[in-house]
C-alpha positions in Angstrom: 21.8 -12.8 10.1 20.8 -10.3 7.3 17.2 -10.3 6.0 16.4 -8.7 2.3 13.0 -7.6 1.4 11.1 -7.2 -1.9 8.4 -5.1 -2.2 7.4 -4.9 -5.8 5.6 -2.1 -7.3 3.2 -1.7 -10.6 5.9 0.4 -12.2 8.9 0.2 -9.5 10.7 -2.1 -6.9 12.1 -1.1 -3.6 14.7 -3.5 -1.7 16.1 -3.0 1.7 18.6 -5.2 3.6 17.8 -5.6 7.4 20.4 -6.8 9.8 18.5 -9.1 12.1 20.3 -8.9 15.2 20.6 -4.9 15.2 17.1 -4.5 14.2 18.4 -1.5 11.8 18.3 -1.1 8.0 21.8 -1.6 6.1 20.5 -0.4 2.7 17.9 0.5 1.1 17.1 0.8 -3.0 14.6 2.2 -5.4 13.7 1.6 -9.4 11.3 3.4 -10.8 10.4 3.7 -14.4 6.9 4.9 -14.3 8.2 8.1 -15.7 9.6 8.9 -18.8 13.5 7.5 -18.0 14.2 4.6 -15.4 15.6 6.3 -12.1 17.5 3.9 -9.6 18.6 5.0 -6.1 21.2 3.3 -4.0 21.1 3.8 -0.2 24.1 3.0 1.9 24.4 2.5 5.5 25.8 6.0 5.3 22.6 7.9 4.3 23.8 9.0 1.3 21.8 8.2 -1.7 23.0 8.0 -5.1 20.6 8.2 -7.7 21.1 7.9 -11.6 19.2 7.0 -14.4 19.9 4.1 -15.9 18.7 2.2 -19.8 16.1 -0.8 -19.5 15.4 -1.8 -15.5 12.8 -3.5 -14.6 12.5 -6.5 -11.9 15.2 -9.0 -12.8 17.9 -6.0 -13.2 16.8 -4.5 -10.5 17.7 -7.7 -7.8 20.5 -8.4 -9.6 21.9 -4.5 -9.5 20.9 -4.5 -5.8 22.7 -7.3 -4.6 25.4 -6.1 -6.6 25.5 -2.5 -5.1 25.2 -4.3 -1.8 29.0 -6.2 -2.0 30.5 -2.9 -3.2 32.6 -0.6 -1.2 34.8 -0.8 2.0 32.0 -1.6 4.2 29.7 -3.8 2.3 26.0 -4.5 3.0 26.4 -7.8 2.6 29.7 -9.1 2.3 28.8 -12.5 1.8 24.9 -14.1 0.0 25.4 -16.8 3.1 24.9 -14.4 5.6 21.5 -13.8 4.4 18.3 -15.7 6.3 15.7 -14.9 4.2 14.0 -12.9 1.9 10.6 -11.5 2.4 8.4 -10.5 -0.8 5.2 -8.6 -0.5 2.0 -9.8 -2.2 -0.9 -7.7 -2.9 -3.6 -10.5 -3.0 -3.2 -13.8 -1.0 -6.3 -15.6 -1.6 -7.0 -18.0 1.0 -3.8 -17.4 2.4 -4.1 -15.9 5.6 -0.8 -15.2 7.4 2.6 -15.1 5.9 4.0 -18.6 4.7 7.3 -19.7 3.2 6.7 -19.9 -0.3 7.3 -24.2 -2.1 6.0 -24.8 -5.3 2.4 -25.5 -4.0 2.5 -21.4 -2.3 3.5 -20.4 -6.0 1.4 -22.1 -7.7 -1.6 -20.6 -5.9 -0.6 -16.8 -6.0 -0.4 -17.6 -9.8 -3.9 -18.5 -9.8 -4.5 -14.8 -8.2 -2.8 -13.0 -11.1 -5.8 -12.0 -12.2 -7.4 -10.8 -9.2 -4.8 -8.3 -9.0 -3.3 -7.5 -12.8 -1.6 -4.7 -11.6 1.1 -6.1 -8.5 1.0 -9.9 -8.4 2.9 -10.7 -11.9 5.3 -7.9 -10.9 5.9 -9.8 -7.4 6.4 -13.3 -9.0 8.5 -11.7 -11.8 11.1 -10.5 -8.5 10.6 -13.8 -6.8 12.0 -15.9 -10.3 14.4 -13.5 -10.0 15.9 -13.2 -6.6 15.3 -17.1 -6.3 17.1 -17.6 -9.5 20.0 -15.4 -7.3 19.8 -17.0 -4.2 18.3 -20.3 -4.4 19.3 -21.8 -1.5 17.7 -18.8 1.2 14.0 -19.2 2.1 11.6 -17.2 0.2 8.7 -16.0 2.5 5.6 -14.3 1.2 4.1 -11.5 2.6 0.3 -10.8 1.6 -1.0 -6.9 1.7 -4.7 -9.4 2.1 -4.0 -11.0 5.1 -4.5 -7.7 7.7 -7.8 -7.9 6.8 -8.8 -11.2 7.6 -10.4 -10.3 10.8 -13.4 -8.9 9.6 -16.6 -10.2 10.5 -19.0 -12.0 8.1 -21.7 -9.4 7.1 -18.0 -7.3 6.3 -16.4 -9.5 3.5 -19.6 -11.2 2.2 -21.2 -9.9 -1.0 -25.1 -10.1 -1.2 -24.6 -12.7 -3.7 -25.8 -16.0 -4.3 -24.6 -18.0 -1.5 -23.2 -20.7 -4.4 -20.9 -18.1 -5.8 -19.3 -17.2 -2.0 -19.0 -21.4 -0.8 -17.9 -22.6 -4.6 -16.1 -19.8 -5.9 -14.6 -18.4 -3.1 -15.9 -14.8 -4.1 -16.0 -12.6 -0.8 -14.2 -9.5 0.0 -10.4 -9.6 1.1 -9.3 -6.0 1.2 -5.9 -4.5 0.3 -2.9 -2.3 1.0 -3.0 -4.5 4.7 0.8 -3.7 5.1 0.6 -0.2 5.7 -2.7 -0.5 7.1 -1.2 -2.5 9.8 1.8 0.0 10.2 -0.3 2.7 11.0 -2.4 0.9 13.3 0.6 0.0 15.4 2.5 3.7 15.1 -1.0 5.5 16.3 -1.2 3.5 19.2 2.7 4.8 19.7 1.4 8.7 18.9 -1.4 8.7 21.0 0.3 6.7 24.1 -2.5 4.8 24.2 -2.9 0.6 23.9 -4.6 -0.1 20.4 -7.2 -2.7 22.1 -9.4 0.4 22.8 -8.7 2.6 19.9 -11.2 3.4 17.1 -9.0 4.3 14.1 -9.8 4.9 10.4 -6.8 4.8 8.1 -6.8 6.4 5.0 -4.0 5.1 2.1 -3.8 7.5 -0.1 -0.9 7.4 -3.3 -1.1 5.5 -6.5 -4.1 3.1 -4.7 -5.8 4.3 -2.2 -8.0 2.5 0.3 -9.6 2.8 4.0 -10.0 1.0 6.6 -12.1 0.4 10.0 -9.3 -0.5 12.5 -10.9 -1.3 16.1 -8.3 -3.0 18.8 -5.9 -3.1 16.8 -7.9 -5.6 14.4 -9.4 -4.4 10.8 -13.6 -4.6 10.7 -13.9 -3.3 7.5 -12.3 -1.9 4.2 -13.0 -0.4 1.1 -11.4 -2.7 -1.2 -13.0 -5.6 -2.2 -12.3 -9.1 -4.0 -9.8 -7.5 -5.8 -8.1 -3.4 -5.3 -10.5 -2.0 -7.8 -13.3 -1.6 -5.4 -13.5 1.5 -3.0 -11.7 4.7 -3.3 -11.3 6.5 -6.9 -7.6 6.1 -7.4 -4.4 7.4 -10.1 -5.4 5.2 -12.1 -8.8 2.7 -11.4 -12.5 3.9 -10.9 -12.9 2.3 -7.6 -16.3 1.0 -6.9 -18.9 1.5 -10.1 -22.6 0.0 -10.5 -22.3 -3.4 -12.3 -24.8 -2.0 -14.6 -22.7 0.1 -16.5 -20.6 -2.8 -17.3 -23.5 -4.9 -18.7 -24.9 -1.7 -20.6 -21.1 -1.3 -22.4 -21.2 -5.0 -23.4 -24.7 -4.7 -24.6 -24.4 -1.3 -25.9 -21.2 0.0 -26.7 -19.7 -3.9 -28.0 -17.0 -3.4 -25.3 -15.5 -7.0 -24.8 -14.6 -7.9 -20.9 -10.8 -7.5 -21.6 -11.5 -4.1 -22.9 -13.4 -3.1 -19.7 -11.1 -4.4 -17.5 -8.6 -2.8 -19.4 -10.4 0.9 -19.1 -11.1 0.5 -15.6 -7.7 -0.6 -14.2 -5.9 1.5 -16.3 -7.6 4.5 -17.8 -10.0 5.9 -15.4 -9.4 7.2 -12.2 -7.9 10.6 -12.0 -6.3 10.0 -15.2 -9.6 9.0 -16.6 -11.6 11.9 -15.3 -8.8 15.0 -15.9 -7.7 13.6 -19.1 -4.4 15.1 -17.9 -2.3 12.9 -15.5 -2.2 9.9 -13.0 -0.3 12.1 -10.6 -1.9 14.6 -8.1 0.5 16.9 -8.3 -0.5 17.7 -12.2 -4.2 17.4 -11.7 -4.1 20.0 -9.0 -1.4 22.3 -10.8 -4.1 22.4 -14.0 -6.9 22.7 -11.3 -5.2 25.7 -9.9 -4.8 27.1 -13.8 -8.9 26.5 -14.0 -8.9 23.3 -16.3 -13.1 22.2 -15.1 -11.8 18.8 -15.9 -9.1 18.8 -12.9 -11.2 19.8 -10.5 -14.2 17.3 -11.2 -11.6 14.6 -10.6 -9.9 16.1 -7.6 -13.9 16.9 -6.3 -14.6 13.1 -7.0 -11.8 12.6 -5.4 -12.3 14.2 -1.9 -15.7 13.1 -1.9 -15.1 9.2 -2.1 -12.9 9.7 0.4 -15.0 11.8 2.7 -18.2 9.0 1.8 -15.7 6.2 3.4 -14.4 8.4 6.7 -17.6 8.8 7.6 -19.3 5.3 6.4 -16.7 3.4 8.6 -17.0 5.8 11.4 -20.4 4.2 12.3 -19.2 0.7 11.4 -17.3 1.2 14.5 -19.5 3.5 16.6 -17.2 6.4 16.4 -13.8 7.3 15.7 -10.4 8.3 18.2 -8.7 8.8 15.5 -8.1 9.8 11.5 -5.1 8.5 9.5 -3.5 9.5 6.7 -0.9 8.0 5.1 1.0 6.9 1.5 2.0 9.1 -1.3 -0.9 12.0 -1.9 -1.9 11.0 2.2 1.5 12.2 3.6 2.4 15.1 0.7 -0.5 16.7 -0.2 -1.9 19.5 2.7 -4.5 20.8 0.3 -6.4 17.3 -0.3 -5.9 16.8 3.5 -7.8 19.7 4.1 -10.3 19.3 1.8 -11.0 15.9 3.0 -11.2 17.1 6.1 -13.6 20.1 5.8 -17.3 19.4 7.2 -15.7 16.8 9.6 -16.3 18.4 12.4 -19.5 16.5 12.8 -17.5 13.3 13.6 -15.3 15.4 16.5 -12.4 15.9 13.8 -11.2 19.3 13.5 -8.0 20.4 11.6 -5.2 22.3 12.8 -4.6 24.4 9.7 -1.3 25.8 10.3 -0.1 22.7 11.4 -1.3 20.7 8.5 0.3 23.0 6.0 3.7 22.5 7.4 3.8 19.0 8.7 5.9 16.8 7.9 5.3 12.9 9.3 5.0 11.6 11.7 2.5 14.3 13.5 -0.5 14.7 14.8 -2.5 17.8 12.9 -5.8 18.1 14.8 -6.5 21.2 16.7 -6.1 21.4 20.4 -10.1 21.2 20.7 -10.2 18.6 18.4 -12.3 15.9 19.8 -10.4 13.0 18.0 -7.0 13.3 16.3 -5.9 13.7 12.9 -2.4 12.0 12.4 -0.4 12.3 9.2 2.0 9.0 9.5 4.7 7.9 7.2 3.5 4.3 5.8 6.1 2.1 6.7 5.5 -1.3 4.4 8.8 -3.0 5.1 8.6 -2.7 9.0 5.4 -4.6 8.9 7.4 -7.3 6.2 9.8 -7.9 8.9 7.6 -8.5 11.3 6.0 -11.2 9.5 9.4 -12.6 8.1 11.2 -12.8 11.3 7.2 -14.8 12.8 7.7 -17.2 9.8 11.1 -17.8 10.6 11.0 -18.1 14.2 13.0 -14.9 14.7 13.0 -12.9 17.8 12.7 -9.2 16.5 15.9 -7.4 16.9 17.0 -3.9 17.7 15.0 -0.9 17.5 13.0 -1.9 14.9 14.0 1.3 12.3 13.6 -0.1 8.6 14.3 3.3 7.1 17.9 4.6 5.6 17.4 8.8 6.5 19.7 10.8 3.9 
């Protein structure tokens, strides 16, 4: 019993194979082509992972290459498509959608409805789904929404001060985002702090290509930054986060920017790309911030600050705070954004270990020893939380220990 997961990407796909029984990952692979060439990476149950670049991959060529790469060799990942019992594919918005569900025409139809609520990840996720159901039409296709973490928050949390028509008719409300890794984190900081998460005041920071936070209290989210769809909140590579609506009526009015070309700026074009002029990627920003471009370090100052705004904002939403996560791409890497997030936090009990922050590497705990509440730098694990929900869909008892991650 061998369980495959999908977790599709703006610009990238990642696959892993689970075996079921074991609990343990069998492989695990990687396409990316946000840069300048398509790179692919291949994961065997050994460890070792061979990576090439390859011409044109994008979703379809990707399932197909993986499932290919996964019958190859004396000991094959899967010797045999029977022996697979499902195959879990992450969503980023799941409307009304709640908890995970096995996807029939009627689940499809609906996330296409959401395509536009999030441009940049649905259309990629039901481009992999026509293709690994096109490949394996006869296993159960379960869906997996990044919204559905968030469902616990309170009224006065997702609802918009809006007429009340626009929140019973149109369903417009606040659903929050990046709910896989939140609800990783959760769980692993519980595990850190040896402590059960029913009494644990946690704020979880996502920061890589999107970034987010949350309010987690007993385990349960209360608030987020996200909205209705990922472009609220946090400034991000790529999109503005949260903006007055204003500006948007004074560009139509104005400027004769259309809606498409708005939408357009803001999901694509602003952010720290926006801002620098430079890059989407942290690592370049800060490299010409370090060289003195002004430009770098307004959008690595915006940066930090939206971020510190939200630490501190959903600190009081909860009364107080045990402890501060950090996780994702620029969350996990980056010891200089870390630090500059944190600095001034002391107010809220969190002080930083320097030392320790500067050579961490996950999963750690980077608050000094008087340090009234911890700072934890966690490694986001996405597909754990996917086979969770897969194996709950499928009436699967969860096997093994649980470790959905190939270590070279």
């Amino acid at each position: 019993m061998k369980i495959l997961l999908l977790n599709a990407g703006s610009s990238s796909l990642k696959a892993t194979l689970v075996d079921q029984h074991a609990g343990i990952v069998l492989a695990q692979a990687k396409a990316d082509w946000a840069g300048e060439a398509t790179r692919y990476e291949f994961i065997a149950q050994d460890g070792v992972a061979r990576t090439e670049v390859v011409a044109e991959m994008r979703y379809c060529e990707t399932v197909r290459r993986f499932l290919s790469d996964l019958r190859q060799g004396q000991s094959p990942g899967l010797s045999d498509l029977s022996e697979l019992a499902a195959v879990g594919h992450r969503f980023v918005h799941g409307g009304e959608y709640q908890t995970s569900i096995q996807i029939t025409p009627e689940v499809r139809s609906h996330i296409e409805q959401l395509r536009e609520l999030a441009p940049l990840h649905n259309p990629s996720s039901l481009e992999t789904l026509a293709a690994a159901e096109a490949e394996l039409p006869d296993v159960p296709h379960i869906a997996v929404f990044d919204t559905a973490f968030h469902s616990t928050m309170p009224p006065e949390a997702y609802t918009y001060a809006i007429p009340t028509n626009w929140t019973r008719d149109w369903g417009i409300r606040r659903f929050g985002f990046h709910g896989l890794s939140h609800a990783y984190c959760s769980r692993q900081a519980a595990k850190m702090l040896d402590r059960p998460s029913d009494n644990l005041r946690l704020v979880i920071c996502h920061l890589g290509h999107g970034c987010s936070a949350s309010a987690v209290h007993g385990g349960q989210c209360v608030d987020t930054t996200m909205g209705f769809t990922p472009l609220e909140g946090l400034m991000m590579a790529t999109r503005s986060g949260s903006i007055d609506p204003g500006v948007l009526f004074h560009l139509q009015h104005h400027q004769g920017l259309t809606a498409e070309e708005i939408e357009q700026s803001l999901n694509h074009d602003s952010g720290l790309l926006g801002v620098s002029g430079i890059s989407a990627d942290m690592r370049q920003v800060s490299a010409a911030a370090s060289d003195g471009d002004k430009q770098a370090r307004l959008a690595i100052a915006i940066y930090v600050h939206r971020v510190r705004q939200a630490i501190g904002a959903l600190t009081v939403t909860m009364g107080g705070i045990d402890a501060l996560v950090f996780t994702a791409g620029v969350g996990e890497n980056d010891a200089e954004i870390r630090e500059m997030i944190c600095s001034g936090l002391e107010c809220l009990g969190l002080e930083l270990d320097s030392k320790t922050n500067a050579a961490c590497r996950p999963d750690v705990d980077i608050a000094s020893e008087s340090s009234r509440a911890r700072i934890l730098v966690i490694d986001t694990r996405e597909d754990e939380t996917m086979l969770r929900e897969v194996q709950a869909v499928m009436g699967l008892p969860a096997g093994g220990s649980g470790k959905t991650k190939v270590e070279p």
